[in-house]
N, CA, C and O atoms as a printed pandas DataFrame, in Angstrom:
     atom_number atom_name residue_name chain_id  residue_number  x_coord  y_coord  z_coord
0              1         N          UNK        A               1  166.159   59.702  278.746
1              2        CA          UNK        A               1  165.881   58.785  277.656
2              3         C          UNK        A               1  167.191   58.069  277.302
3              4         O          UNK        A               1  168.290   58.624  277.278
4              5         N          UNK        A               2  166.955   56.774  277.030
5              6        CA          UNK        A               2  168.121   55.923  276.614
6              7         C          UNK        A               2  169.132   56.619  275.684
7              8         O          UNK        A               2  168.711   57.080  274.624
8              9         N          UNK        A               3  170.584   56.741  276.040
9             10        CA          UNK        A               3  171.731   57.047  275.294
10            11         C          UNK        A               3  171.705   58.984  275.242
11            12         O          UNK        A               3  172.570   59.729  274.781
12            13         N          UNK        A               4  170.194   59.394  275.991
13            14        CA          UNK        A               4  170.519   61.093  276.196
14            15         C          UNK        A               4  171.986   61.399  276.688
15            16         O          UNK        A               4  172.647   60.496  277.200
16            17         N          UNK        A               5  172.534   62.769  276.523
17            18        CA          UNK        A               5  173.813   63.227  277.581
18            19         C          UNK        A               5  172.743   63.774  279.146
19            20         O          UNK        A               5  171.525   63.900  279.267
20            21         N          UNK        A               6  173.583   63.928  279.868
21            22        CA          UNK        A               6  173.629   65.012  280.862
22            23         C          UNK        A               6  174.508   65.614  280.975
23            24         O          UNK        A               6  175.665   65.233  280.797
24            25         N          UNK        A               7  174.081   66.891  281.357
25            26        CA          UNK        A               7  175.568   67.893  281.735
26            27         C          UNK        A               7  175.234   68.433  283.336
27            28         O          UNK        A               7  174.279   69.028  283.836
28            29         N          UNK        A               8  176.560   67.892  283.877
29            30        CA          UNK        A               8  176.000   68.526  285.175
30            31         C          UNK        A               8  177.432   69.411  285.452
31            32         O          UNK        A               8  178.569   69.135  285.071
32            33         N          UNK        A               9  177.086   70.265  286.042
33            34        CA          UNK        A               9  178.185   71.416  286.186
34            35         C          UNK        A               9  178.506   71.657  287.884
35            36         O          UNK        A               9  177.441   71.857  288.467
36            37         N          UNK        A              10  179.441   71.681  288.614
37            38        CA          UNK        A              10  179.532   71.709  289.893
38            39         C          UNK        A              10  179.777   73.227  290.081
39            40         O          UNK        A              10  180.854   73.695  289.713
40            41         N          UNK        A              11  178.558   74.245  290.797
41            42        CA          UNK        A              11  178.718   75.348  291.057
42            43         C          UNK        A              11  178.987   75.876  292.658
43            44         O          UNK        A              11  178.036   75.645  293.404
44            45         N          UNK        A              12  180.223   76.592  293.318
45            46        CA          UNK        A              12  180.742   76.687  294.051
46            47         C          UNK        A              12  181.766   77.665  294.388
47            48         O          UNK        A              12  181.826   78.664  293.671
48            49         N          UNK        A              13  182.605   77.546  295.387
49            50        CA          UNK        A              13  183.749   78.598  295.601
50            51         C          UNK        A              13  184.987   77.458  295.621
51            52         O          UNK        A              13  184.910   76.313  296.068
52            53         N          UNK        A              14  186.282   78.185  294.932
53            54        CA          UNK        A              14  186.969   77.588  294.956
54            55         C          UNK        A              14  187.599   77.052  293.615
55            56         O          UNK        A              14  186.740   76.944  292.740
56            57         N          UNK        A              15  188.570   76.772  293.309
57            58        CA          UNK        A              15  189.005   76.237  291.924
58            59         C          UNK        A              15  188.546   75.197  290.982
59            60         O          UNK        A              15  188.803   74.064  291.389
60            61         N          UNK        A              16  187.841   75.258  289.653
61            62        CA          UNK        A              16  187.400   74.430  289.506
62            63         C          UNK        A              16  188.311   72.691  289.395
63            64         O          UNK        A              16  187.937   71.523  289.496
64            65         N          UNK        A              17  189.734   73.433  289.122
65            66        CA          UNK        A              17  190.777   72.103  289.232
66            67         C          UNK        A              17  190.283   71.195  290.789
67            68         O          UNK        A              17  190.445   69.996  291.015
68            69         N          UNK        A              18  189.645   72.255  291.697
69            70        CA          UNK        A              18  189.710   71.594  292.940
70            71         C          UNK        A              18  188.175   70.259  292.843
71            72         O          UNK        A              18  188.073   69.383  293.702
72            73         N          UNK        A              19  187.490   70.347  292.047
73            74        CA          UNK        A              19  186.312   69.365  292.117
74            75         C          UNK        A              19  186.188   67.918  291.970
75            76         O          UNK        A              19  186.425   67.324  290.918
76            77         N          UNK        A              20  185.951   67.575  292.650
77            78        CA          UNK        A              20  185.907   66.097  292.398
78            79         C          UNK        A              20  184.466   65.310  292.741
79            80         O          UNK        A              20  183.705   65.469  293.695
80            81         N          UNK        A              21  184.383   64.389  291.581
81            82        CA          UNK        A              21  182.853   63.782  291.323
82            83         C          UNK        A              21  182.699   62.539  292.027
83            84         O          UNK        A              21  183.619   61.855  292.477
84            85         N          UNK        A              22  181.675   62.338  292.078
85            86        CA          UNK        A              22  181.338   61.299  292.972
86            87         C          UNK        A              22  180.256   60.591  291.965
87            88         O          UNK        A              22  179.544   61.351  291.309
88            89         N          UNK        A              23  180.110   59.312  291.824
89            90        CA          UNK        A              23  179.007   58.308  290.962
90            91         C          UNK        A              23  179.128   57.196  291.890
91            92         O          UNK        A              23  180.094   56.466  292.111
92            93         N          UNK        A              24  177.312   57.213  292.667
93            94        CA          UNK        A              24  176.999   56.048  293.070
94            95         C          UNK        A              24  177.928   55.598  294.622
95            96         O          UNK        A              24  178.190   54.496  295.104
96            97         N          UNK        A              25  178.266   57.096  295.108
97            98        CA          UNK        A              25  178.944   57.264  295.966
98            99         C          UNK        A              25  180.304   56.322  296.428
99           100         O          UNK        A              25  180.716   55.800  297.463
100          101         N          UNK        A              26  180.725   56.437  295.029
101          102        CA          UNK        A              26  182.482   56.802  295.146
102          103         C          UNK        A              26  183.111   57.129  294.467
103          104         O          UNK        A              26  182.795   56.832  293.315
104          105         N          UNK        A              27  184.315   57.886  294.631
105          106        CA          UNK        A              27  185.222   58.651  294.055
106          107         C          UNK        A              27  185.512   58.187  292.708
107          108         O          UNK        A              27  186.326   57.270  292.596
108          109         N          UNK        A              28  184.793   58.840  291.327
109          110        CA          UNK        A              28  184.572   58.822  289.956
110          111         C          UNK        A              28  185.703   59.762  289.486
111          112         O          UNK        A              28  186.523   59.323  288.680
112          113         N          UNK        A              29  185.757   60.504  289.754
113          114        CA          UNK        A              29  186.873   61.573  289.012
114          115         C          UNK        A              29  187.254   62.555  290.021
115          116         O          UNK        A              29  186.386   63.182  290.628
116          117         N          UNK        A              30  188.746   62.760  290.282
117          118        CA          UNK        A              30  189.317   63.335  290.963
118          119         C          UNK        A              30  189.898   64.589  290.074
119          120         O          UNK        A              30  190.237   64.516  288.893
120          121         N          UNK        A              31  189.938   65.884  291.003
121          122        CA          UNK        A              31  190.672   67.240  290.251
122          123         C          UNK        A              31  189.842   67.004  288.760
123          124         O          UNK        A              31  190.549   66.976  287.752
124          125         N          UNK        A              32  188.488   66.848  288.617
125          126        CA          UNK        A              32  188.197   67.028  287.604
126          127         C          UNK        A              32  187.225   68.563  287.409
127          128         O          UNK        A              32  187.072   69.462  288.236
128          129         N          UNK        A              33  186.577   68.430  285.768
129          130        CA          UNK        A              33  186.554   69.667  285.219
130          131         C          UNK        A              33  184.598   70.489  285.795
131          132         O          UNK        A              33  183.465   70.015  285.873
132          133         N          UNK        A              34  184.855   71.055  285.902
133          134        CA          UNK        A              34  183.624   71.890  286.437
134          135         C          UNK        A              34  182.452   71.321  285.660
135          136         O          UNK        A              34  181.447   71.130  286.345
136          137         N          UNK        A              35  182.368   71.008  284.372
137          138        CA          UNK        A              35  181.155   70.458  283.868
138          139         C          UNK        A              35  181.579   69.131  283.528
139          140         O          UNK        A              35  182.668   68.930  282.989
140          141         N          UNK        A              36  180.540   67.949  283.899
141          142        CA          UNK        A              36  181.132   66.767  283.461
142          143         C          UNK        A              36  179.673   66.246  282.497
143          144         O          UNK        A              36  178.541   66.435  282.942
144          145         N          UNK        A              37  179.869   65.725  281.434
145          146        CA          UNK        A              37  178.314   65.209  280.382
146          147         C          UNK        A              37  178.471   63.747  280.870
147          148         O          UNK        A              37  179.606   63.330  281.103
148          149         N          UNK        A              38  177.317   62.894  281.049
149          150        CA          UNK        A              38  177.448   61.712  281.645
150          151         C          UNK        A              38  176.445   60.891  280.739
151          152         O          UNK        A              38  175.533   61.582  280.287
152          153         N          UNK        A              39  176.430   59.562  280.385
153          154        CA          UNK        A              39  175.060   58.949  280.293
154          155         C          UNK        A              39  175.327   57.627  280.505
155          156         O          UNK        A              39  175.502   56.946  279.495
156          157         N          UNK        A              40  175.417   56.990  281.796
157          158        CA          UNK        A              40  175.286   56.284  282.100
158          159         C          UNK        A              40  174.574   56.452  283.393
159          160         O          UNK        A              40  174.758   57.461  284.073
160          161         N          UNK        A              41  173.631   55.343  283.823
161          162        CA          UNK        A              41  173.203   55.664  285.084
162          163         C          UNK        A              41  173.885   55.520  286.204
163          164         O          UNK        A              41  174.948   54.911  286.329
164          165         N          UNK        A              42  173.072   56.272  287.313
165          166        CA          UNK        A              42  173.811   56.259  288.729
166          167         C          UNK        A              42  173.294   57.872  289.192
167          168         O          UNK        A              42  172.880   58.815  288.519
168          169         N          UNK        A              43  173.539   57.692  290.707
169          170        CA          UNK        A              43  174.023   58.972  291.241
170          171         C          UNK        A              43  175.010   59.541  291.196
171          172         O          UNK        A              43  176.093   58.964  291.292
172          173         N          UNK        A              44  174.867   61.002  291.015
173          174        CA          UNK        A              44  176.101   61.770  290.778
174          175         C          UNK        A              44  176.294   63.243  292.126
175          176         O          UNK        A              44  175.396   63.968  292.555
176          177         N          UNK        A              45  177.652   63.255  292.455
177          178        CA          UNK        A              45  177.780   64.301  293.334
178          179         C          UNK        A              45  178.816   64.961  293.031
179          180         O          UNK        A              45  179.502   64.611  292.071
180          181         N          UNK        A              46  179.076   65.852  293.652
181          182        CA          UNK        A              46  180.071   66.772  293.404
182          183         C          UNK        A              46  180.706   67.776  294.466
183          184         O          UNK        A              46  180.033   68.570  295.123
184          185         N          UNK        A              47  182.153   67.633  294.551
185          186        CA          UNK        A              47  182.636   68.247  296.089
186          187         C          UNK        A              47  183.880   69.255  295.571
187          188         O          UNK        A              47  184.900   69.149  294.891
188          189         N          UNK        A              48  183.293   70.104  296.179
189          190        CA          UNK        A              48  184.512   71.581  296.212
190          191         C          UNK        A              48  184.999   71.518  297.847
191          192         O          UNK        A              48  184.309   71.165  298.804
192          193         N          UNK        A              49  186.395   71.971  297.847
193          194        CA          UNK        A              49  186.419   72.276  299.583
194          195         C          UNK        A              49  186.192   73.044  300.011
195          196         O          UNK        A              49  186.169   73.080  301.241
196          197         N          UNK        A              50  185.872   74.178  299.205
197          198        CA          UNK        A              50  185.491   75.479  299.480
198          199         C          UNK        A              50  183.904   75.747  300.089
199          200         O          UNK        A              50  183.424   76.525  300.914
200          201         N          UNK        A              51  183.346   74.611  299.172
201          202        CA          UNK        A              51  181.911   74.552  299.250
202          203         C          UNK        A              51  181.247   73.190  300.359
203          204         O          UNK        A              51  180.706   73.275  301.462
204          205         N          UNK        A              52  181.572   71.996  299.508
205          206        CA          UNK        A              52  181.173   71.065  300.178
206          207         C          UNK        A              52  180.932   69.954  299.158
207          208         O          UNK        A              52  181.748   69.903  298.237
208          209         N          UNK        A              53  180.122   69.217  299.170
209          210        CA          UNK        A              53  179.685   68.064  298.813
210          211         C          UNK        A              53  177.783   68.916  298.326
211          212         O          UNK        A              53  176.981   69.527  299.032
212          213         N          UNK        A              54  177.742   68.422  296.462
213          214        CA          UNK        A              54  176.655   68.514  296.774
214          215         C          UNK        A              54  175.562   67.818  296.864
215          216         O          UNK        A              54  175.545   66.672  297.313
216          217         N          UNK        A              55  174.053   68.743  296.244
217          218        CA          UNK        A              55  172.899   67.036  296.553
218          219         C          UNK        A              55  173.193   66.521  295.315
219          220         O          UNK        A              55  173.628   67.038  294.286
220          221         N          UNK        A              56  172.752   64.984  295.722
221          222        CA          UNK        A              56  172.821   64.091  294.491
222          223         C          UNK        A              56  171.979   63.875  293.505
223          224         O          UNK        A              56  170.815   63.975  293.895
224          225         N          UNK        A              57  172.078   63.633  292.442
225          226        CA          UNK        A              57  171.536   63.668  291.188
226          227         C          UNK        A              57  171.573   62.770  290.581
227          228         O          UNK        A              57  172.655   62.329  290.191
228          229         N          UNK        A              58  170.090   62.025  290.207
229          230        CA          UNK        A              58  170.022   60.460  290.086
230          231         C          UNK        A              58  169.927   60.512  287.983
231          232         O          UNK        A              58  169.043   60.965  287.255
232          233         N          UNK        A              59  170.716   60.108  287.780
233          234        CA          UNK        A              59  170.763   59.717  286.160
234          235         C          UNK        A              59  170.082   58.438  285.849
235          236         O          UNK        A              59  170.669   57.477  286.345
236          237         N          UNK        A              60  168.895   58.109  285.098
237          238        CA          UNK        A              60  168.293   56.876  284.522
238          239         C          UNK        A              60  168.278   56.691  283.188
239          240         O          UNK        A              60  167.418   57.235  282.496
240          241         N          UNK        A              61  169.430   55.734  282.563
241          242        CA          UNK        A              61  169.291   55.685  281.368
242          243         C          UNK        A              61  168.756   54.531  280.939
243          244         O          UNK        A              61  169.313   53.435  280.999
244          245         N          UNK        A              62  167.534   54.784  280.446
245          246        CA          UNK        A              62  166.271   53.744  280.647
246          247         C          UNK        A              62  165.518   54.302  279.532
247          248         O          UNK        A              62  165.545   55.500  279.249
248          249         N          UNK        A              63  164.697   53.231  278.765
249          250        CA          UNK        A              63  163.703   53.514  277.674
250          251         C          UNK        A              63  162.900   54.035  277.916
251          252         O          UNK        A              63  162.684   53.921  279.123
252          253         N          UNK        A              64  161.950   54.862  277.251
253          254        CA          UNK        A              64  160.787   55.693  277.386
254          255         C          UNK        A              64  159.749   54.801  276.772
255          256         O          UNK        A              64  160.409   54.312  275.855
256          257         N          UNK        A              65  158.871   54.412  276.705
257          258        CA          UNK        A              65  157.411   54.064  276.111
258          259         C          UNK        A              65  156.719   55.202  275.187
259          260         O          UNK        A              65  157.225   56.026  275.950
260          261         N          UNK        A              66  156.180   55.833  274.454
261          262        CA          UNK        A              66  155.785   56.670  274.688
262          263         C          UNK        A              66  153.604   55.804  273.875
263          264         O          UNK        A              66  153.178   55.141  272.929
264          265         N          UNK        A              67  153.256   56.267  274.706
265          266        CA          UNK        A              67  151.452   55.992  274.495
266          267         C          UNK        A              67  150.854   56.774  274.030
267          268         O          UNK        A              67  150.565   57.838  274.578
268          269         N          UNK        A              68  150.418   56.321  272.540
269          270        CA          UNK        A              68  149.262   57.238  272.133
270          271         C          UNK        A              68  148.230   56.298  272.095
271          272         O          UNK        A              68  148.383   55.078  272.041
272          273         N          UNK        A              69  146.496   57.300  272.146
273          274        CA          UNK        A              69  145.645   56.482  271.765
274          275         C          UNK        A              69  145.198   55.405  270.716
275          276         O          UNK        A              69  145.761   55.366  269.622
276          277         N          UNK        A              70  144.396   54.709  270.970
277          278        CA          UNK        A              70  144.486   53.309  269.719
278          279         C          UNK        A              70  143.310   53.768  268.617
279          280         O          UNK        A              70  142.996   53.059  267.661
280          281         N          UNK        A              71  142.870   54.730  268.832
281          282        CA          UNK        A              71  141.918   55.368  267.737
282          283         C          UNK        A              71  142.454   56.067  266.445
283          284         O          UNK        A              71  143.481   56.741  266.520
284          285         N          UNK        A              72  141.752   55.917  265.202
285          286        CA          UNK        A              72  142.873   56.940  264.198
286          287         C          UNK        A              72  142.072   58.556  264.950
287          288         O          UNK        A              72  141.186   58.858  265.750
288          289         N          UNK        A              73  143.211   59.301  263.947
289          290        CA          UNK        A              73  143.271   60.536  264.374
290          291         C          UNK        A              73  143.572   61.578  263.148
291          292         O          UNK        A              73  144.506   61.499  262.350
292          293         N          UNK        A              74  142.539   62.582  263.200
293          294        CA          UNK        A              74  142.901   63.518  261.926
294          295         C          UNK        A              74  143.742   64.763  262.020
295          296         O          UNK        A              74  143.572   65.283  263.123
296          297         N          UNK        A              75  144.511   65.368  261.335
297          298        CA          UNK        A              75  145.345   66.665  261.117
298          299         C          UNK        A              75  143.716   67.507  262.140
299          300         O          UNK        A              75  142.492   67.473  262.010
300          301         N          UNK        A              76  144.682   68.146  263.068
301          302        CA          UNK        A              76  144.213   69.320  263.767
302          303         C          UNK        A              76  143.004   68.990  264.929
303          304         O          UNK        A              76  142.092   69.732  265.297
304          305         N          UNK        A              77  143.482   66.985  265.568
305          306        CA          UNK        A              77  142.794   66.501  266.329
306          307         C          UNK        A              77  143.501   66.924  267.754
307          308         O          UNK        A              77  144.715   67.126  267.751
308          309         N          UNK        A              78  142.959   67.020  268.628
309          310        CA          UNK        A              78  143.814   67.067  270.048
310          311         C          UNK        A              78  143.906   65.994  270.391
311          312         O          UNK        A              78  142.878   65.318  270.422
312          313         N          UNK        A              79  145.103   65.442  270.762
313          314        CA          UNK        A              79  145.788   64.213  271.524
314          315         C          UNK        A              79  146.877   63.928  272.853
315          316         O          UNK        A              79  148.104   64.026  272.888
316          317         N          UNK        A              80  146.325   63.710  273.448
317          318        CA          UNK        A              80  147.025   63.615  274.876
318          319         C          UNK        A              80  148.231   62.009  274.647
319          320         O          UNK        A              80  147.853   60.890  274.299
320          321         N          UNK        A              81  149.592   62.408  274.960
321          322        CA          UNK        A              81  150.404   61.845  274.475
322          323         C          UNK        A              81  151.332   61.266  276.017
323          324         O          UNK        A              81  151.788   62.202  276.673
324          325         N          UNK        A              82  151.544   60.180  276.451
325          326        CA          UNK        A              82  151.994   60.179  277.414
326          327         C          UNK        A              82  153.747   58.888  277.650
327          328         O          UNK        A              82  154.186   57.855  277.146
328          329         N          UNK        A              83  154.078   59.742  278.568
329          330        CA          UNK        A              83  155.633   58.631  278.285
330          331         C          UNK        A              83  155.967   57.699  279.751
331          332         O          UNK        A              83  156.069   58.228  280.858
332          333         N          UNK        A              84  156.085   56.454  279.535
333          334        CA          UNK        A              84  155.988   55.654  280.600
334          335         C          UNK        A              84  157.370   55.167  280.554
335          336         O          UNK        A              84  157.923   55.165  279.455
336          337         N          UNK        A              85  158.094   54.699  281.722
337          338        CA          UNK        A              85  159.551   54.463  281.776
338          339         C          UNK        A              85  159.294   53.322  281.959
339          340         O          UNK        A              85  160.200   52.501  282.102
């Protein structure tokens, strides 16, 4: 959802001084910190040498819709609630 954080944490062998991030496949932060909070979009990766490079992780910071029905509705009605990007 627009302006959410993410926290993505790079789990691995090896020092976490040793990690370095990747956004949108290129070098975003070097010798950086094991958890990084992000909200901007893009892909995100993350490389230990110990470990490798990992899978990527697509961030969308994009509005939600969210749809309810166009009928009124009373305290203790069931309503199916749905969120469109």
């Amino acid at each position: 959802v627009r302006w959410d954080r993410v926290t993505r944490t790079c789990q691995g062998l090896g020092t976490t001084a040793a990690t370095t991030w990747y956004k949108d496949g290129q070098r975003w932060w070097q010798e950086g910190p094991e958890s990084l909070t992000v909200t901007e979009s893009g892909t995100y990766m993350c490389d230990r040498a110990a470990t490798g490079l990992s899978s990527p992780v697509r961030v969308l910071n994009d509005w939600l819709v969210l749809q309810a029905p166009a009928q009124a509705l009373l305290e203790g009605d069931t309503v199916t609630l749905r969120c469109r990007g």
